[in-house]
Every structure is written in C-alpha cells, then in structure tokens.
N, C-alpha and C positions, 0 to 999 in steps of 0.2 A: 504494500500500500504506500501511497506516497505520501512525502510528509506535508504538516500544514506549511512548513518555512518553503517548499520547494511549490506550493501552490501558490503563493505570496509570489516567488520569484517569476512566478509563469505570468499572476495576471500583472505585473511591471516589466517584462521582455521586450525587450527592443527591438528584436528581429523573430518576424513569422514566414517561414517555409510554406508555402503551399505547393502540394502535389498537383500538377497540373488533371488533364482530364482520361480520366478511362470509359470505357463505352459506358452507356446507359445503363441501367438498370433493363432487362429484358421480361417486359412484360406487356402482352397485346390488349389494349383497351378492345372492351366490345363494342358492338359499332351502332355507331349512335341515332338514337329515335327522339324524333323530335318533341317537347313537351312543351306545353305552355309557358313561355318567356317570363311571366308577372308572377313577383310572389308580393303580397301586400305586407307592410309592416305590422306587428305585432307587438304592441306594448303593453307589459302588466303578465303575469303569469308563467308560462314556461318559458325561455326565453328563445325565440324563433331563429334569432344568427347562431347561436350556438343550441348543444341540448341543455336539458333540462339538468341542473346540478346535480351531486348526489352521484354514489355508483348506479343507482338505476337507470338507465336510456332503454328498456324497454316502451316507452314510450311514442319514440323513433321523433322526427319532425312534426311540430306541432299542427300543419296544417295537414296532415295524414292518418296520425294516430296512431301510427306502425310503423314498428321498425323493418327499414327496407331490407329488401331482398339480401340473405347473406348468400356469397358465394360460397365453395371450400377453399381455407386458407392454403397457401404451401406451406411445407416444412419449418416452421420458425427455426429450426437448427441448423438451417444453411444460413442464417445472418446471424453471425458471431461477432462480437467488438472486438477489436485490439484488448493487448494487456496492459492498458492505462499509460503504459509509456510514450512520452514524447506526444504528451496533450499540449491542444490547440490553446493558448491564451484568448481571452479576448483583447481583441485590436482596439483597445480604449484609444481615444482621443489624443492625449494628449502623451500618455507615458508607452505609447510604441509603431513603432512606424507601420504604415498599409504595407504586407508582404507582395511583394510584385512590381514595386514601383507605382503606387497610387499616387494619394493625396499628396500637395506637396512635391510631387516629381519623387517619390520614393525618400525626401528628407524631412525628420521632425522637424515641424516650427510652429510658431503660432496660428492658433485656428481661427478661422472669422470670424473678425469682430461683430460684422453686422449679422452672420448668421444665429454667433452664439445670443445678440440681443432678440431675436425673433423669437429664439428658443426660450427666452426667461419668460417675455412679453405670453406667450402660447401658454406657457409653466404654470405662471403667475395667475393668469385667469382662472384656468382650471381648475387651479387650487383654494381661488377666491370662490368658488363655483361649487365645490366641492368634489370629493370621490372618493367616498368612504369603507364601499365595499370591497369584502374580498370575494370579489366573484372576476368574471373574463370582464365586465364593461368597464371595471374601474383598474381591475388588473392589468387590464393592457397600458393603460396610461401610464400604471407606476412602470413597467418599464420604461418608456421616455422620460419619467421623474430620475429615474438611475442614468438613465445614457446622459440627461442633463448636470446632473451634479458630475457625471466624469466630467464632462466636459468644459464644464467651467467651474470646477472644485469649489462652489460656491456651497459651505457646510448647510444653509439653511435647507435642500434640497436631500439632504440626506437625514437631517433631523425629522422633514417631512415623513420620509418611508419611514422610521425608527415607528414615528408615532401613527402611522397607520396600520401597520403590524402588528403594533400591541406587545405588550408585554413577553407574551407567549407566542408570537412570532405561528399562531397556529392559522388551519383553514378550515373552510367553512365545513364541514362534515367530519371533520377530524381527520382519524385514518380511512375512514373509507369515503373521503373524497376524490370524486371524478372526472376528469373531463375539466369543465370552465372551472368549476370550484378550484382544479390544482393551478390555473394561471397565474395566482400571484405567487407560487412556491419557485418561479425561475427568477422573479427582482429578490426574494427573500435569499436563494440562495447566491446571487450573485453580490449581493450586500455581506456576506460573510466572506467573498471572496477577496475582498476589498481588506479585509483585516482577519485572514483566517487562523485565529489561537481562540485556546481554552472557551475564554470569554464568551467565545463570538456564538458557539455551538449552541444557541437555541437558534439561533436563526435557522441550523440546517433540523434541529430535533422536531420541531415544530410540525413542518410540514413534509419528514422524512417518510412517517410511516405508509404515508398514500401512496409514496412511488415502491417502499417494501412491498406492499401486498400486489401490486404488477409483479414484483421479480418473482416472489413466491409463486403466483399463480396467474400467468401471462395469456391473455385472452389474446384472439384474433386480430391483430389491428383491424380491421372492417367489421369486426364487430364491435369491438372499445371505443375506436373514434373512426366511426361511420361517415363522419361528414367532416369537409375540408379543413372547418376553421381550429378542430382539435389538433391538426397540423402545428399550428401554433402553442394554443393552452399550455401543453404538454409536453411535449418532446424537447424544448428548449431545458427545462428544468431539469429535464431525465442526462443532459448533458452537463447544465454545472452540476448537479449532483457526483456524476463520475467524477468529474473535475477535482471538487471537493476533496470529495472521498478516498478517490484511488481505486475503486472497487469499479472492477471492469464492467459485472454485471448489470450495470446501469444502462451502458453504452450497449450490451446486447440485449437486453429486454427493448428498448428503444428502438433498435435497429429493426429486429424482428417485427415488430409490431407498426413501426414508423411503412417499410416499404412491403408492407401487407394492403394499407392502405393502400398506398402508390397504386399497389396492380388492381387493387380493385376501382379506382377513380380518376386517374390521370389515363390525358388520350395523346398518345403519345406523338400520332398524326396531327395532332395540333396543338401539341406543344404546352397544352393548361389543363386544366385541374375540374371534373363537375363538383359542385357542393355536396351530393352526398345520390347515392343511385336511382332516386327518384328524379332527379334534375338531370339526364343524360341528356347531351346536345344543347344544354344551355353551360354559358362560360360567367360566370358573378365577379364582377371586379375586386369586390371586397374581398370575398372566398377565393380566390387567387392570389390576392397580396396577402392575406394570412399564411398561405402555401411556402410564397418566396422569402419573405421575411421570414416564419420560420426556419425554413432552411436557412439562410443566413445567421441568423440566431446559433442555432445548431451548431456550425461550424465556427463558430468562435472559440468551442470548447472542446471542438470532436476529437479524440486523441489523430494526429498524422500517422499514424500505421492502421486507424479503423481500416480494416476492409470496405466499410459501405461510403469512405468519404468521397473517395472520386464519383460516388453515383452521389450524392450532396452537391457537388461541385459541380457537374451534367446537369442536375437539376434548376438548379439556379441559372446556367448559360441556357438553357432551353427553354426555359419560362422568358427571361432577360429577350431573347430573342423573339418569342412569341410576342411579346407586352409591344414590343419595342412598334409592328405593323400597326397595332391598333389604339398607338398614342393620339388624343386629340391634339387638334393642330394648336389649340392653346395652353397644351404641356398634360394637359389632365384628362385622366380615362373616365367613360363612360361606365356608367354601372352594368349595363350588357355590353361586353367588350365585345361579340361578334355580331351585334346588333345595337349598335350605340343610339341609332332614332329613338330607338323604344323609350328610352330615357334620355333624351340630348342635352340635360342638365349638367355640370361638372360634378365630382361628384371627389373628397378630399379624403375618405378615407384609404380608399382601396389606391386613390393614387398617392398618398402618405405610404404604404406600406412596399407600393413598387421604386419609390423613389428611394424608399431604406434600403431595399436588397441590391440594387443596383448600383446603386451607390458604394455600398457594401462589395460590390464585387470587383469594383473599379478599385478599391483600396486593397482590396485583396491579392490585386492581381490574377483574381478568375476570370476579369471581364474585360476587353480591350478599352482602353482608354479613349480614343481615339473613336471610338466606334460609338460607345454608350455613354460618355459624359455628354452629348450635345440632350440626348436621351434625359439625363438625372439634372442638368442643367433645367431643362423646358419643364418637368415636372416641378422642380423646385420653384421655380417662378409661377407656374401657376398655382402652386400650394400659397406662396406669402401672395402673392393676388386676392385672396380670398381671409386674409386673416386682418380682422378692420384693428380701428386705432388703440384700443383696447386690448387686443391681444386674444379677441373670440373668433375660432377658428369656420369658416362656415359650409355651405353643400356639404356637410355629413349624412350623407344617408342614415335616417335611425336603423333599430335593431330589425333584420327581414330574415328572411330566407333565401333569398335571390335577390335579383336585380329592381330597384325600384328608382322611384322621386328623392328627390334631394332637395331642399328651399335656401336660398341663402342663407335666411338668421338659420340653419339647422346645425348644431351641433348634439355630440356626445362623446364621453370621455375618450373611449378610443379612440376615437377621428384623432385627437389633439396626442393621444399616447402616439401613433404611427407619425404623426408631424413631428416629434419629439426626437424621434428614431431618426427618419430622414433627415433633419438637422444636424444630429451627433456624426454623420457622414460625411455631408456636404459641407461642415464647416474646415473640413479636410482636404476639401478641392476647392474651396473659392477663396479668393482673395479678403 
C-alpha cells in the first residue's frame, strides 16, 4: 500500500507522463431506434437527470417506472487495475505542469487572472445562493468549489467544503449509498488528498464504506449505473479513493463496472454516449459532458500502468472529436446535440462540462492543441457570455432526462459546479 507522505508527493508532482492512445475499448453499440427527442423536466421527487438516491434504482427513470432492459454483463475479471503503482496525480492548477505540453506551452506560470476572477465571481454567487446538499445537484458544484480553491488557494473556499461536509465528513445513506448520493464522496476525498495524515482520515472514513460494499459485492455496471450521468457521480471517487489508499481494488471494481456501462450505452459509430437504454438514438448534451468530464476526472488519479487507461484516454479523444462537429457557432452546444433545432436555446451546462474535459485534454497532452483549443476557447467564451454582472450563471437547463429548454435567468448548482471545472482548465491556457 502506498504511503500517505508518497500520496502528498503525487498530488504536488511536477511532471505527469501520459501514455498516449491504445485502440478502443471493443464493444458494438446496438443499433439505434429512434425515440422521442423530449424529455420534460422534472422537479421535486425522484430526481429525473440522475436516479433516484439510495442503493435502490429499481425504480429505473422516473418517467418509465422500470428499470431498463438489462443486457448480460461480460466477465468483470477481464478488467483488472494496475497494482497502485505509479498513480496519476491530479494536474492541479497551479502546483504541476499539463503533461504533454499544455497550458502555458508545457511551462508552470501564472494562471489567468481574469479567468481565475470569473471563477470567484460564479463561486461566490452560488455560495451566496446556496448548496447544501449532499446529493449529485449540489455535489457537483463542490467539485468546482475544490478545482476553485486549487486554483486560487484562496482558504475561504476550502473552509466552504470543511463546512459543508460536516463534521463526519459522511453521505447521505450512509454505507449503502448509491449512485448521486456517492457524488460528493470524490471532493470529500480529494480534500484529504490535499493534506493526506492521520488527521485528515475522516474525510476518507466517512464516505469509504459505500465504495467497500461495491468491492465486496460488485454488481453489473449497466445495472448499478444504468444511465450516463453515474458516469460521473461515481467513478471519479472510486479513483481518488485508490489514490488515497493504495488499494488497487478500487481501481478494478471501477474498471469493471465503469466499461460495462460503456458497452452497454456508448455508440461507438458516433462517437457519444445514450443516457440510459430507453433513450437509444437520442444524444443529451448534459448526459455526454457528465461522460467526458468524468473520464477526465478519472484520469487525474488512474494509476499509469491501469490497463483500462489508454481506453480513458480513447474515450475522451472520441467524444472531444464527436462534440467538436456539433459545436454551436457561438461556442455553446445545444441540449440535443444531433438535433440542436429541437432546442436552439444555449444551453451552459452540458457545454460547462465539454469545455472541462477538453480542456483537460489539451493540458494533458491527450488532445492536440492546435486542433481543440480554438474548440475550448469558443466554448469558454460562450460560457462567460452568459454569466451577468453578479456572477449568476444562466441557460442551465434544470434537472431532465434528456434534452430540453433552457431560459436565460435559468440556473442550478451544477451548471455553475461544471463552469467551475472548465475554468480551473482554461485558466491554464489563457492569458
């Protein structure tokens, strides 16, 4: 196991190696039938963008009632993690340079100023605003509350998280929470990674036991997280966790379960992700930047000998390249990204979360520079195009299912959490 002083030296490394690409992951989406485009929002009750908390999801998508079709899984024991060695740091901001020759031309310096003041200004609202839950709407944002305090090591910003966590640093079902409930267990653990001794270890006890009883008793990914946006919740935490810990088994319950999904819901002929197997043939802007973001996510921590990174690394340049045809020409994706009329609204979440991973991949050095900044540039600008003087972020699509309307004054937590992300990126490339 590795030690905490040697997890300390990983999230402060200077230089990150990234394996470039190995073929895809080999699996045939089925081929697609078309469904009705519109899913209506859904406020109050079970929460319709994600499932319902709780380890139960028999429930399936609120407007069905059932849980979709399961296929048979493959073999979870052909996805194996690496033995913890020679784990991926995250590429913070300010204390280690983009591997590849990113941000910067590959040299630390100072991040933008005017990006990092966007970022407060976005912070600050939110927080004015509230977001008290531990569930995925508020969860999401505390990640960008962390990616903002690396950023501009502005303590108040980490006092924030402290006191949002609570004492007992716990989540909302205890150990058997599932799915959205685990979303704030990857800022909880990535806040211990920041200062990982003695001390620090309720941050990871807290909300350790929900990812044990995965490794214990490792359900199908397409059955556990059925639908695209647990892509996110989830899988990112199951990564600092490894990180943490040292305990490889993190890294392959996750793996297992992570590209089970994949085969049962990405089309690989087009490059993106359905939200869950009742939505085949439709493509959800938001439920795709949940996909690429987390994978980015992910690979901040994936140890560099995982087996499954290079298919991480595939995944993010194939989405990065799908997203990239059906950018609006004012930087920002439509909520039906293969049918943008349907909704020809801008819409800031979904393009918050493509502008992180891409971004992200251009510091990484997975994603040509040259190619996809003009890409993370346009989205960026059109993200602070919509963020008024205040600092309230707007076209948030609320909480759906699919692809819907967005209103200007519309916000909600995660819209601002995914701007928060895209920011702790871009401040890396712009001046």
């Amino acid at each position: 196991m590795r030690s905490l002083s040697w997890a300390r030296a990983q999230e402060l490394s200077i230089t990150l190696v990234l394996a470039l690409v190995a073929p895809a992951c080999s699996s045939t989406s089925p081929a697609e039938t078309p469904v009705d485009s519109g899913a209506a929002a859904i406020d109050g009750g079970p929460q319709s963008d994600e499932a319902s908390g709780g380890p139960d999801v028999s429930n399936g998508p609120p407007e069905t009632g059932q849980l979709p079709p399961v296929q048979p899984a493959p073999n979870a024991s052909d996805a194996n993690a690496g033995d913890g060695s020679d784990l991926a740091p995250d590429v913070s901001t300010t204390d280690a340079t983009p591997a590849g020759g990113g941000g910067k031309d590959g040299a630390a310096g100072p991040l933008s100023p005017t990006v990092l003041g966007l970022m407060r200004k976005a912070a600050d609202w939110q927080l004015a605003a509230g977001a008290p839950a531990k569930d995925w709407i508020d969860g999401s944002f505390w990640t960008g509350v962390l990616a903002t305090y690396k950023s501009t090591k502005d303590a108040k910003y980490l006092t924030a998280i402290n006191s949002w966590a609570g004492a007992g640093w716990g989540l909302t079902g205890g150990a058997g929470a599932r799915g959205d409930n685990q979303c704030p267990a990857q800022t909880f653990f990535e806040t211990y990674l920041l200062d990982p001794v003695p001390a620090s270890m309720v941050m990871l006890n807290g909300a350790k036991p929900s990812f044990d009883a995965l490794v214990a008793n490792t359900p199908a990914g397409r059955v556990e997280w059925w639908w695209q946006d647990a892509l996110f919740m989830v899988p990112p935490g199951f990564a600092r966790l490894g990180a943490a810990t040292g305990n490889a088994n993190y890294f392959a319950t996750m793996n297992a379960m992570y590209w089970d999904t994949y085969a049962f819901l990405f089309n690989t002929q087009v490059g993106l992700m359905y939200r869950d197997n009742t939505t085949r043939g439709q493509y959800w802007a938001r439920g795709n930047g949940w996909v690429i973001a987390g994978a980015a996510r992910i690979l901040q921590y994936l140890p560099m000998n995982d087996p499954k990174r290079p298919d991480f690394v595939t995944l993010v340049q194939t989405m990065a390249a799908a997203l990239t045809k059906v950018q609006g020409a004012d930087g920002l994706w439509r909520s039906n990204l293969l049918n943008p009329n349907q909704f020809p609204n801008p819409e800031t979440s979904g393009t918050g979360f493509f502008t992180f991973g891409i971004a992200w991949g251009i510091n990484s050095g997975i994603l040509d520079k040259a190619t996809y900044m003009p890409v993370a540039q346009k989205g960026w600008d059109g993200l602070v195009s919509h963020v008024d003087a205040t600092g309230k972020l707007g076209y948030v699509q609320p909480v759906g299912a699919g692809p819907g309307p967005a209103a200007a004054d519309s916000t909600v937590a995660y819209g601002v959490g995914a701007f928060l992300l895209a920011g702790s990126e871009m401040a890396k490339l712009l001046p």
